[in-house]
C-alpha positions in Angstrom: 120.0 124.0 -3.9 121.2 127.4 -1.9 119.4 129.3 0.5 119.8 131.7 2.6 118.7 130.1 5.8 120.3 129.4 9.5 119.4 126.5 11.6 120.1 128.1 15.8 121.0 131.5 14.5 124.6 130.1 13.6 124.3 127.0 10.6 123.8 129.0 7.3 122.8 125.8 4.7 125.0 126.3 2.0 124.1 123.2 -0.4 121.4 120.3 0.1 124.1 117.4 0.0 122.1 114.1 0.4 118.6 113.5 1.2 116.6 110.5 3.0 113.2 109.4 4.3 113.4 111.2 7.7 116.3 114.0 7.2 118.4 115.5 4.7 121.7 116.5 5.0 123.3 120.0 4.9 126.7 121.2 3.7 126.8 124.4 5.9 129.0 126.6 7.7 129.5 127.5 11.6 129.5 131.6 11.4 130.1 131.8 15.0 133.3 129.2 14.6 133.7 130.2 11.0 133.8 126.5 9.8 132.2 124.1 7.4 129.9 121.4 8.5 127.3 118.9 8.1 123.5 119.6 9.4 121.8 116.6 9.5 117.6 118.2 10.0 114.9 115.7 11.2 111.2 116.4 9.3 108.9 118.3 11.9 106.3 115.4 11.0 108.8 113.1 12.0 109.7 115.0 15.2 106.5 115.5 16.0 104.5 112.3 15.2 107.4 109.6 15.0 108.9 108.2 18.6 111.4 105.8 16.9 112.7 108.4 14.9 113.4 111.0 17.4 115.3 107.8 19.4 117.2 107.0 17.0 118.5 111.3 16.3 119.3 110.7 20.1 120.6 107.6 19.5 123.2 109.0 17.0 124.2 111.8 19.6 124.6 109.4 22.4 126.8 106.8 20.5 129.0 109.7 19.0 129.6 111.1 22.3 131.1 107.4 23.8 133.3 107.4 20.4 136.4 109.6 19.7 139.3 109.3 17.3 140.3 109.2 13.7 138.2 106.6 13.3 134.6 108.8 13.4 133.0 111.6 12.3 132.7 114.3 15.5 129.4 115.4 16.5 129.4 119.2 17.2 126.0 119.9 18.5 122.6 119.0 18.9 118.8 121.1 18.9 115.6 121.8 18.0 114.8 124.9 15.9 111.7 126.3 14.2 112.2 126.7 10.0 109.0 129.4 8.9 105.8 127.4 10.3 107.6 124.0 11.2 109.6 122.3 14.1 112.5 120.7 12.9 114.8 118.9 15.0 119.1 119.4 13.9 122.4 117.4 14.5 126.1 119.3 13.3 128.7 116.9 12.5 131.8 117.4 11.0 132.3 117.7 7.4 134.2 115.1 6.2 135.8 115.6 2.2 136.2 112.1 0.9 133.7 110.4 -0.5 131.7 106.8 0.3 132.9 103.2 0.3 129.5 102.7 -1.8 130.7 105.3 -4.0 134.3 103.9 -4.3 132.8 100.7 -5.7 130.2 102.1 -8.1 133.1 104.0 -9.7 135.7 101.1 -10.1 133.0 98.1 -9.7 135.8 96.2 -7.7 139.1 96.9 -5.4 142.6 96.3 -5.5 142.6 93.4 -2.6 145.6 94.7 -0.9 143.4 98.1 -0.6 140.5 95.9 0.0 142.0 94.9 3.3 143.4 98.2 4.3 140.0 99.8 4.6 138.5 96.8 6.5 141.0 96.8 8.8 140.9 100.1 9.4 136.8 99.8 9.8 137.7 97.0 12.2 139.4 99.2 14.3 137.2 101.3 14.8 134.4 98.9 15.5 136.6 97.4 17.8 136.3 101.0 19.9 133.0 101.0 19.2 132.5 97.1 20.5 134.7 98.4 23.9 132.1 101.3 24.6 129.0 98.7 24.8 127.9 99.3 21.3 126.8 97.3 17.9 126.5 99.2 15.0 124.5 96.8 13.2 124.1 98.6 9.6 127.8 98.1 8.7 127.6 98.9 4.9 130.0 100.6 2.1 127.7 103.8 2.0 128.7 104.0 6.2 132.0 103.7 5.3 133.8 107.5 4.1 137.3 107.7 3.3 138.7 111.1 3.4 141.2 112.7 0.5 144.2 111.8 3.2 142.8 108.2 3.3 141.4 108.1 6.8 138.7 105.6 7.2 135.7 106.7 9.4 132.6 104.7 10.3 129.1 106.7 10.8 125.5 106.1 11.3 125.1 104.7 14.5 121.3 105.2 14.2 119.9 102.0 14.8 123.4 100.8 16.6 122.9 99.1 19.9 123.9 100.8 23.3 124.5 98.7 26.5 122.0 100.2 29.6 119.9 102.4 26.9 116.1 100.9 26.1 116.3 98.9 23.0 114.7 100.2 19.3 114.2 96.8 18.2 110.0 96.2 18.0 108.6 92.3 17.9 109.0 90.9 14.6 110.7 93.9 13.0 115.0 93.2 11.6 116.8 96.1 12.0 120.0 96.8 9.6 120.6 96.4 5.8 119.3 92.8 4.5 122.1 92.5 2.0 124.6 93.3 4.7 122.8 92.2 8.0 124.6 89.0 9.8 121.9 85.7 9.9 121.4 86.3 13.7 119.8 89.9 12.8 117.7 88.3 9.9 116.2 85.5 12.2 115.5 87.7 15.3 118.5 86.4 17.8 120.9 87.8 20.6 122.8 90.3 18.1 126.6 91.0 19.5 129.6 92.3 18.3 130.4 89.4 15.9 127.2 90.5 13.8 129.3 93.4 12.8 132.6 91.5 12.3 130.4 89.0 9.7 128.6 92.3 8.0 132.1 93.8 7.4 132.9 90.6 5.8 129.8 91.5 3.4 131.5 94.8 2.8 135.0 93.4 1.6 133.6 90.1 -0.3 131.5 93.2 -2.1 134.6 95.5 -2.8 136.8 92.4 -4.0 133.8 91.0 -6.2 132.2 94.1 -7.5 128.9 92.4 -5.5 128.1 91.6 -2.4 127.7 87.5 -2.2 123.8 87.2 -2.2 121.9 89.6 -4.0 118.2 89.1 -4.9 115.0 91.2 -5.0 113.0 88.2 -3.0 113.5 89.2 0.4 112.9 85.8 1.7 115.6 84.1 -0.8 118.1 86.7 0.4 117.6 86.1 4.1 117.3 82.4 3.5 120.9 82.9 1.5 122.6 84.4 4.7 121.2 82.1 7.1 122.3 79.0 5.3 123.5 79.1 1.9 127.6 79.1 1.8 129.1 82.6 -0.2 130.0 82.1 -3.8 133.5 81.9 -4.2 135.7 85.1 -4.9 137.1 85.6 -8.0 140.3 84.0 -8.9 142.6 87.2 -9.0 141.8 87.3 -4.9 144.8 85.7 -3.4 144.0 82.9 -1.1 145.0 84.8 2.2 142.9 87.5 1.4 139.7 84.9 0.7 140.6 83.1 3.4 140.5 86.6 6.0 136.6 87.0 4.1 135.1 83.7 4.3 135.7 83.4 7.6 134.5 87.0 8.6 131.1 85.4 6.7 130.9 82.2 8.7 127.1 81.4 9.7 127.9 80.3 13.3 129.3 83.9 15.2 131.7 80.9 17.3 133.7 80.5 14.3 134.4 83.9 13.0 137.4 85.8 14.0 136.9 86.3 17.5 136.8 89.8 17.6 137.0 93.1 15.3 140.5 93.5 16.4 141.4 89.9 15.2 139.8 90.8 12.1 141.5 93.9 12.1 145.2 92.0 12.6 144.2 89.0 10.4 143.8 91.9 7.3 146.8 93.5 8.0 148.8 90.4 7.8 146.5 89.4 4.5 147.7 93.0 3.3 151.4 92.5 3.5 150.9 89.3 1.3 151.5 86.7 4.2 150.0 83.5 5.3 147.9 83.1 8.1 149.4 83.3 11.6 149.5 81.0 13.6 147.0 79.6 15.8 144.0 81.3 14.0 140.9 79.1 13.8 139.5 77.9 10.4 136.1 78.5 9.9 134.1 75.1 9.9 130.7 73.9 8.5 128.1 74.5 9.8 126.0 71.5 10.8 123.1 70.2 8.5 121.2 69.9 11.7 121.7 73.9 12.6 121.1 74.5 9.0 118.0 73.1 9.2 116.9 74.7 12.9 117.8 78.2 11.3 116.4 77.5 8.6 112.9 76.7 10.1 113.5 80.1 12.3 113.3 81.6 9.1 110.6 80.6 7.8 108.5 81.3 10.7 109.3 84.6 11.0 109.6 85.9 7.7 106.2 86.6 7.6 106.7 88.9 10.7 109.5 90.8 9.3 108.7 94.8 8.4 110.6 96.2 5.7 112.5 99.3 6.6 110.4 102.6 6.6 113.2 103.7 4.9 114.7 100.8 3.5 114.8 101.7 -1.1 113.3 99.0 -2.9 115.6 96.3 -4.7 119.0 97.9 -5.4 118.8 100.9 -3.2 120.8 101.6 -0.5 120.1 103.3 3.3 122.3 106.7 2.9 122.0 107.1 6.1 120.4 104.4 8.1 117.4 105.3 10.5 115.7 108.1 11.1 118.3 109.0 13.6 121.4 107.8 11.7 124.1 110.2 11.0 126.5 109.0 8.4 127.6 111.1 5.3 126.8 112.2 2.5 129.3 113.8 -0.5 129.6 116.9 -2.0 131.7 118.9 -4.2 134.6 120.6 -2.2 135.0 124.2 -2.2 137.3 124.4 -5.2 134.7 122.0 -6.8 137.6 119.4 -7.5 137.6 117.1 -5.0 134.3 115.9 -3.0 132.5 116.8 0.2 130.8 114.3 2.4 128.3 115.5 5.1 127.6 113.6 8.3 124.4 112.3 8.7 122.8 109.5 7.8 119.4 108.7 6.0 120.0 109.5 2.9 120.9 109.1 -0.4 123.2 111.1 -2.7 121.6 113.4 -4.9 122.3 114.2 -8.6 125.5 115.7 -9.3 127.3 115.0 -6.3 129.4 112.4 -7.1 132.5 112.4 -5.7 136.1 112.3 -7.6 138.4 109.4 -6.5 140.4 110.5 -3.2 140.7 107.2 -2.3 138.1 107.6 -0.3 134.3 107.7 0.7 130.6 109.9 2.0 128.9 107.8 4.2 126.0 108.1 2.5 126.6 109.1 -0.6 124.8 105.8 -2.3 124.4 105.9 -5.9 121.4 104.2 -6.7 121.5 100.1 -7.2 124.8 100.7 -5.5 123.9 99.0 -2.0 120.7 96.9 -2.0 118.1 98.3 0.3 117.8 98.9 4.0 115.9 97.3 6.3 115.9 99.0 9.4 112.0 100.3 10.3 113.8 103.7 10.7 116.6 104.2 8.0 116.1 104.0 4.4 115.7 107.1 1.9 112.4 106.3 0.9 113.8 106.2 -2.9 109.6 106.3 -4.1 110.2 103.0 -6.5 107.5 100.6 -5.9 109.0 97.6 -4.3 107.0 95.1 -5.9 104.1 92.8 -4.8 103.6 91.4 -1.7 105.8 88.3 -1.4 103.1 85.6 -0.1 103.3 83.2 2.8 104.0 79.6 2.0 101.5 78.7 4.6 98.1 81.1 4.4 98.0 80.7 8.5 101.3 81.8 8.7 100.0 85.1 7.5 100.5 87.5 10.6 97.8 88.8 12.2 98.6 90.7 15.6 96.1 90.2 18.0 96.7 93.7 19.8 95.8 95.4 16.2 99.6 97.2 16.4 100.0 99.9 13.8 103.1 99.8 12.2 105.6 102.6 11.6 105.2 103.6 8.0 106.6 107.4 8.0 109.6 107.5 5.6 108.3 104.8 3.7 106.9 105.1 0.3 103.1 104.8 -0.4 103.8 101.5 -2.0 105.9 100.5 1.1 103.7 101.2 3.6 100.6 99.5 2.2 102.6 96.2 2.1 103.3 96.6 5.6 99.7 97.3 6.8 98.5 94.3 4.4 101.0 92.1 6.2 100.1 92.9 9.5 96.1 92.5 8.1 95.2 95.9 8.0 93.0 96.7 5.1 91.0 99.8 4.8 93.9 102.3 3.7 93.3 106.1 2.2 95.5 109.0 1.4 95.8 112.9 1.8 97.8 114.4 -0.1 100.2 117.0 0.7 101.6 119.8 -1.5 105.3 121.0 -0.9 105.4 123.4 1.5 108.6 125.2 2.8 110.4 122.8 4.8 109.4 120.1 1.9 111.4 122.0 -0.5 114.4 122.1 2.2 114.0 118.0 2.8 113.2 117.5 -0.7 111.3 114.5 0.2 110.8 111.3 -2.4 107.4 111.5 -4.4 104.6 109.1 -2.9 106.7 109.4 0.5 104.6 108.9 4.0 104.7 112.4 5.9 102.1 111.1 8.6 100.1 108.8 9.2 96.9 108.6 11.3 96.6 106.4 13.5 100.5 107.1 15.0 102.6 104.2 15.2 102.7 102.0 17.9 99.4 102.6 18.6 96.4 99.8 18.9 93.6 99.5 16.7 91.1 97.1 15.2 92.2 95.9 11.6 89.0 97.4 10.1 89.4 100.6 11.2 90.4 102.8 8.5 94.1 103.9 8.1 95.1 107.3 6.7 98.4 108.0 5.1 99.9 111.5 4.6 102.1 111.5 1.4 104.3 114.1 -0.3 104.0 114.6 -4.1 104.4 117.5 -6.8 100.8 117.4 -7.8 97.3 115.5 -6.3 97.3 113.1 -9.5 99.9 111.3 -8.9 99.5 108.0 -9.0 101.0 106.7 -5.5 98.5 104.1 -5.2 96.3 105.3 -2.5 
């Protein structure tokens, strides 16, 4: 899609590049600076009626600011702007021309391990910086991983990321991150430090060296009971034991005996890489007591029923293009010549039709390919893909079932119709209607998922008694579709 429209007088959108549950992503150009770039635009319903989602757009521009180098995509600017009738909220990041990590894999299903290691360590690196600065990225995934044509590595979507001495985003009972990717302290609701990141990179290479990630189910529960205490299935037998050995330990359940830091990781690759043993003095990743097994295990299943599913989290396969609301990573397009693609910063989103990206070795940050990365489950950062997820999974225990006592509406905007009423059923909600909403200007521009939560009414965050009626605002071509409200 083309248009003829400037975000700030300056950002002509040239080509809609990847869309998501809160934002869609841009390939435009900078007339005052006469250069290309990604605009990242926040919904005006989101802006308006959506707290976490507006933190996390701030979020991205805070984290981007503490982060320079090769290693990231630059953040140019940052504003508010009014499109026709609506307020829409904008974030210009460079344009990167590569294409996604997520992408890479879908292509060639698995990796050369030699180049398997290259890109983590390079990732590593960079997390390393971003570890230094106070900050845990926390939705480590391929689609946050572009590689440009050159075949520099650069991490994006720091959406939901952590910031030492900024307010957290994390609400009671809510895992932020992408469960197929997410380390077990996320899952069960524990101190989440650097290490988190070093064992959800581990995810990333086991996935690009196996063509999967190592636990993959569409039963929630199973998967986060996997994580916490289920050992990884071994890599395939063309892996060479180095390399394995560099993975498994990234993936250890206990943080204490992973590689100590990003930058180990980082040097442990490199050496795995060059086709050398270990060196020396490196701890081996050890067992994890049946006892802790056991203690995380009942963590689990105590708060499993409290967990909410991304807002923008796809169901089954899908994967966050872009994180939260906030979350800036990158999504690919064709390249001006049309042979080579383009990835815009900005996350949220997933690749649209068409867009694929040829081979440079390299990858959008959020140009997921659908079933590519299993879906999101950060309450602010998943594209809202509009596939039902399924029925409710159902307590083991019918007391277990949650019931708030301070009647707290959850944050449903970005989530499918489908979504949403799963969440307000497992928080014991349950008189739910709808209003539909036609496609209006800055619809067309977001191109929004069908059965997709504009609004919602009461706002999130907000108390109220579990009988009161709930009324979700959806986006969809025409009033009869069937969105289930």
């Amino acid at each position: 899609m083309k248009t003829s429209l400037r975000i700030a007088g300056r950002y002509r959108l040239d080509e809609l590049i990847a869309t998501g549950g809160m934002s869609a992503v841009w390939r435009g150009h900078d007339t005052r600076l006469d250069r290309a770039v990604a605009v990242k635009l926040l919904k005006d319903t989101a802006f308006q009626d959506n707290r976490q989602a507006r933190e996390r757009f701030e979020r991205e521009a805070q984290a981007a600011a503490r982060l320079n180098g090769h290693g990231f995509a630059a953040v140019y600017d940052r504003g508010e702007d009014t499109v026709g009738p609506d307020h829409v909220a904008y974030l210009v990041m460079e344009l990167v021309e590569g294409e996604s990590l997520a992408a890479l894999i879908e292509r060639r299903e698995k990796l050369p391990p030699a180049r398997v290691m290259e890109i983590t360590a390079s990732v590593a690196t960079a997390l390393e910086t971003v570890h230094s600065e106070g900050i845990v990225h926390r939705d480590i995934k391929p689609a946050n991983i572009l590689i440009e044509r050159n075949g520099t590595v650069k991490l994006v979507d720091f959406g939901i990321a952590r910031i030492s001495g900024t307010a957290s985003l994390t609400s009671t009972g809510t895992v932020l991150g992408t469960p197929v990717y997410a380390s077990p302290e996320q899952l069960t609701l524990e101190e989440v430090t650097g290490l988190a990141d070093v064992y959800s990179l581990g995810v990333v290479a086991y996935h690009a060296l196996a063509g999967k990630p190592p636990f993959t189910t569409d039963d929630h529960y199973r998967l986060l009971s996997d994580h916490v205490s289920s050992p990884p299935p071994p890599l395939p037998s063309d892996v060479p034991e180095q390399v394995a050995t560099v993975v498994m330990r990234a993936l250890a359940k206990d943080p204490r005996e992973r590689w100590g830091s990003a930058e180990e990781l980082a040097a442990a690759c490199r050496t795995a890489a060059a086709g050398r043993t270990d060196p020396p003095n490196t701890r081996r990743p050890v067992a994890l007591p049946v006892a802790l097994l056991a203690s995380c295990l009942a963590v689990l299943l105590l708060s499993a029923s409290l967990l909410l599913w991304s807002p923008w989290s796809e169901a089954n396969g899908g994967e966050s293009a872009q994180g939260p609301a906030g979350s800036g990573s990158q999504a690919t397009a064709p390249s001006r010549d049309g042979s080579e693609p383009t990835s815009g910063s900005a996350t949220d989103t997933d690749d649209r039709p068409g867009h694929r990206a040829a081979d440079p070795g390299g990858s959008s940050g959020t140009q997921d390919a659908p079933g590519t990365d299993p879906s999101p489950t950060d309450p602010a950062a998943s594209p809202g893909g509009g596939t039902d997820p399924g029925p409710d999974p159902s307590p083991a225990d019918p007391d277990q079932t949650p019931q708030p006592t301070d009647g707290t509406v959850p944050d449903m905007v970005g989530m499918t119709t489908f979504q949403a009423l799963q969440a307000l059923r497992g928080q014991g909600f349950g008189e739910v209607s709808g209003e539909h909403r036609a496609p209006g200007l800055l619809n067309l521009l977001l191109a929004p998922a069908t059965c997709e939560v504009e609004s919602q009414s009461p706002a999130a965050g907000t108390t109220a008694g579990l009988g009161d009626p709930v009324v979700l605002t959806y986006y969809a071509p025409s009033a009869d579709e069937d969105c289930g409200l």
